[in-house]
C-alpha positions as CSV (number, residue, x, y, z in Angstrom):
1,X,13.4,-23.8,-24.6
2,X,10.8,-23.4,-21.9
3,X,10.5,-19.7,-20.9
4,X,8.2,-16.9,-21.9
5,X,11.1,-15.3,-23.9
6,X,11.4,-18.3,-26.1
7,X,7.6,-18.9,-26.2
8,X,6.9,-14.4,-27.2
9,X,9.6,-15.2,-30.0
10,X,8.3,-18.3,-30.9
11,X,4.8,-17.0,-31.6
12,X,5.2,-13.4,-32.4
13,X,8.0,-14.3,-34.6
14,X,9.3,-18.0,-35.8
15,X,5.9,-19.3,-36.6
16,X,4.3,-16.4,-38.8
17,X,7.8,-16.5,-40.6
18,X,7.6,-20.8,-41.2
19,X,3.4,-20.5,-41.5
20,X,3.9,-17.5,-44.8
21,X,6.9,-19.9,-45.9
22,X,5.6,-23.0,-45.9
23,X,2.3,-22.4,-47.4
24,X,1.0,-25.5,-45.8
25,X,-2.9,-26.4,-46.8
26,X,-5.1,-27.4,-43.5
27,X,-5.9,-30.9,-42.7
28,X,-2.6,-31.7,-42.8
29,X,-0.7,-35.0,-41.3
30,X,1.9,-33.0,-38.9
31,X,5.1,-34.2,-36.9
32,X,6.9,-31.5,-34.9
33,X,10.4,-33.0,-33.2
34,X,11.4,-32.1,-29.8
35,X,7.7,-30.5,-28.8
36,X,9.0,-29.8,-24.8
37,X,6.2,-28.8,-22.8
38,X,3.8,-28.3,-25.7
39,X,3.9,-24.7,-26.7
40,X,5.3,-25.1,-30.3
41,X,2.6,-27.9,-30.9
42,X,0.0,-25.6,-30.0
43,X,1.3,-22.9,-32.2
44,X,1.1,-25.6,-35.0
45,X,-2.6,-26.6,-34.3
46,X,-3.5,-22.7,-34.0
47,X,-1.7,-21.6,-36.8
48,X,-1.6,-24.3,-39.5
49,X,-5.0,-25.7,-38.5
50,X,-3.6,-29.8,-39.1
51,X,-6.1,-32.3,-39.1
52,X,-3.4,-34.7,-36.9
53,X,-0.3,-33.9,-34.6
54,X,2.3,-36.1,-34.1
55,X,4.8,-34.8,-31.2
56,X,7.7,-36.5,-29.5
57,X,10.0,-36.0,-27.1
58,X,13.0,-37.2,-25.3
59,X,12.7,-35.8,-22.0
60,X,9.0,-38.1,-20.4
61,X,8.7,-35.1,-17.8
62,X,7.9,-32.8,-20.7
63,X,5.9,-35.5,-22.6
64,X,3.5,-35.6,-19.6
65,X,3.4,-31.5,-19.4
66,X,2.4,-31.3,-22.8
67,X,-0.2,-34.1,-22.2
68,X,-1.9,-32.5,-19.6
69,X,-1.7,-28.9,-21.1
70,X,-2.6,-29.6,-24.9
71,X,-3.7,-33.5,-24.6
72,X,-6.9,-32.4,-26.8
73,X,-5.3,-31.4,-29.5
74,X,-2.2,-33.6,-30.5
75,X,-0.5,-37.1,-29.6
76,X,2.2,-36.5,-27.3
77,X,5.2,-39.5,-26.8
78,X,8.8,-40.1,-25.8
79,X,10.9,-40.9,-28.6
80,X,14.0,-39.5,-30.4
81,X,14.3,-37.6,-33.6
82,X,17.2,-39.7,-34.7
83,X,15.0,-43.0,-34.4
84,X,11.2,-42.0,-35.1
85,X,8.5,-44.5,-34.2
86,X,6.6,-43.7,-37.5
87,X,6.2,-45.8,-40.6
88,X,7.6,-44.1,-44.2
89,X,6.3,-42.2,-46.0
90,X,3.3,-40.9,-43.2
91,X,4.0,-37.0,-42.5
92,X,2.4,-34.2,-44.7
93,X,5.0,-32.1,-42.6
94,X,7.7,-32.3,-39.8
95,X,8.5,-29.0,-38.1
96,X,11.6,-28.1,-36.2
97,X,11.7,-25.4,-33.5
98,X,15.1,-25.4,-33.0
99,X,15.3,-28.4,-31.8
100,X,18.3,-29.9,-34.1
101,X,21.1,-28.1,-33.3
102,X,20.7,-30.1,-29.8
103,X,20.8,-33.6,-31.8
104,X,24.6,-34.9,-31.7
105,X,24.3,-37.2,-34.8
106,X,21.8,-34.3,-36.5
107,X,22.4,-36.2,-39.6
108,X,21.1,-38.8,-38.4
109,X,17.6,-36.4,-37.4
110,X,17.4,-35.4,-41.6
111,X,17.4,-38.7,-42.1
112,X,14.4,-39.4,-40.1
113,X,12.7,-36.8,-40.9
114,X,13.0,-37.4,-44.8
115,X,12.1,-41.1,-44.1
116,X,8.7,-40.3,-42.2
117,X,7.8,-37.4,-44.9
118,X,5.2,-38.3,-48.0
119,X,6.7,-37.4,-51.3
120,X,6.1,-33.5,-51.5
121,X,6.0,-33.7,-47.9
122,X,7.2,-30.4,-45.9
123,X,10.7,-29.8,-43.7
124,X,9.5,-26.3,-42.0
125,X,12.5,-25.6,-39.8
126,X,13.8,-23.0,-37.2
127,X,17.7,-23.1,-36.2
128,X,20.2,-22.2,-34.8
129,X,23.9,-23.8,-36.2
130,X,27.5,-22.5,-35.7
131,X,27.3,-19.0,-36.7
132,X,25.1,-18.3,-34.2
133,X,28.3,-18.5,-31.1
134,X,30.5,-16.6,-33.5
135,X,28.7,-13.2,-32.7
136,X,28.8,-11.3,-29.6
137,X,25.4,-12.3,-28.1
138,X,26.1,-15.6,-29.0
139,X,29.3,-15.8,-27.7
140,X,27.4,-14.5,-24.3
141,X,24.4,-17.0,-24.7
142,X,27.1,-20.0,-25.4
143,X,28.4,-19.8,-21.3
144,X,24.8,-19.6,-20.5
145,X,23.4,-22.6,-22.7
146,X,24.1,-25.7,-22.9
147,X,24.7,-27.3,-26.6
148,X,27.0,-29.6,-28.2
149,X,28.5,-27.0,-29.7
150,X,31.8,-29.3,-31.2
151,X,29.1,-31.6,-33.2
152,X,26.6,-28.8,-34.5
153,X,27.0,-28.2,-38.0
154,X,27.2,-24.8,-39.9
155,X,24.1,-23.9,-42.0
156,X,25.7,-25.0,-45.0
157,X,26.5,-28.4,-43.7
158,X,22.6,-28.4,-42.5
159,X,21.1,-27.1,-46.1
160,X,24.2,-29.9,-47.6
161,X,22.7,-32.8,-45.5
162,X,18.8,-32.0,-46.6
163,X,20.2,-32.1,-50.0
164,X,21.9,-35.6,-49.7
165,X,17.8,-36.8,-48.1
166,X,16.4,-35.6,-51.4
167,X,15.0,-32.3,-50.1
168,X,14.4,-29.1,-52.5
169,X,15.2,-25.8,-50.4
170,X,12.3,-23.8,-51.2
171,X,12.3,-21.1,-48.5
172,X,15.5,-19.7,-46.8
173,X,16.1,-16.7,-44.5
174,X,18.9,-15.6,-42.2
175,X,17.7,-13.8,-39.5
176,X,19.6,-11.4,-37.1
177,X,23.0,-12.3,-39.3
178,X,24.9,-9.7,-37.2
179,X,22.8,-10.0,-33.7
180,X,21.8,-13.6,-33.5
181,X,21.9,-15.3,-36.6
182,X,19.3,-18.0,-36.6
183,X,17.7,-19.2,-40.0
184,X,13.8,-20.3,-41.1
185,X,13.9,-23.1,-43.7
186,X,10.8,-24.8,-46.0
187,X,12.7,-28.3,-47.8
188,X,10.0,-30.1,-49.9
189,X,10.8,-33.6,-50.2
190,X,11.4,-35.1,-54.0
């Protein structure tokens, strides 16, 4: 998650794709799950322009690298996407940079994120899910990566669970079906 591969993609391609998507007004209330060292929470404040970020993390090492790298411009803490330390009802957005498909009980992450979104609020995802190891590549990238792969869900299990949390798809797109597959997602909350 933390290379300059992942960060070039990230940028060049994920965020323009989930910014055009999401058509996301400035001065937003913003939560993005799993932020790492900080990258993907920059991305947010450069190219959505919120007026407040929310990021958490599991891991305190990369808490306290995206403190002392983007401290200025979000509010960094520890906590888990299947237990968020947010009131209902608080988020204009949560965004997802591929950060589910890591989550065991992933279900569990919807529900959190539904819970924590305003009404209208914005799921603006990025993911990988099952079909991604059934290709080639992905065959390759799952003995190089570590995942649990045996609890990940297909995509239509993931767009099946947003459903059951009273999310609207508005936005989908399959990317790299035959490559890579990974898919973009904008899920308003009803």
């Amino acid at each position: 998650m933390n290379n300059k591969i992942r960060a070039w993609h990230q940028e060049r391609i994920e965020v323009r794709i989930l910014k055009s998507a999401a058509n996301l007004n400035t001065n937003k209330k913003v939560l993005e799950i799993g932020c790492g060292n900080g990258f993907g929470t920059y991305l947010i404040w450069k190219y959505f322009q919120p007026r407040e970020i929310q990021a958490i993390d599991l891991d305190p090492r990369m808490i306290r690298r995206a403190r002392k790298r983007y401290g200025s411009i979000a509010h960094f803490k520890v906590a888990s996407v299947t237990d968020l330390p947010f009131s209902d009802d608080q988020f204009d957005a949560v965004i997802n940079f591929g950060i589910i498909h890591h989550v065991p009980i992933w279900e569990k992450a919807i529900e959190e994120c539904a819970r924590v979104l305003k009404h209208k609020g914005k799921f603006i995802s990025e993911d990988l899910a099952k079909e991604t190891w059934r290709t080639p590549i992905g065959r390759l990238f799952k003995l190089l990566a570590d995942h649990p792969y045996d609890l990940m869900y297909k995509i239509s299990e993931f767009t099946s669970a947003l459903k059951r949390n009273n999310f609207q798809l508005k936005y989908f797109q399959l990317k790299y079906p035959h490559i890579f597959p990974f898919f973009s997602l904008v899920a308003i909350k009803q």
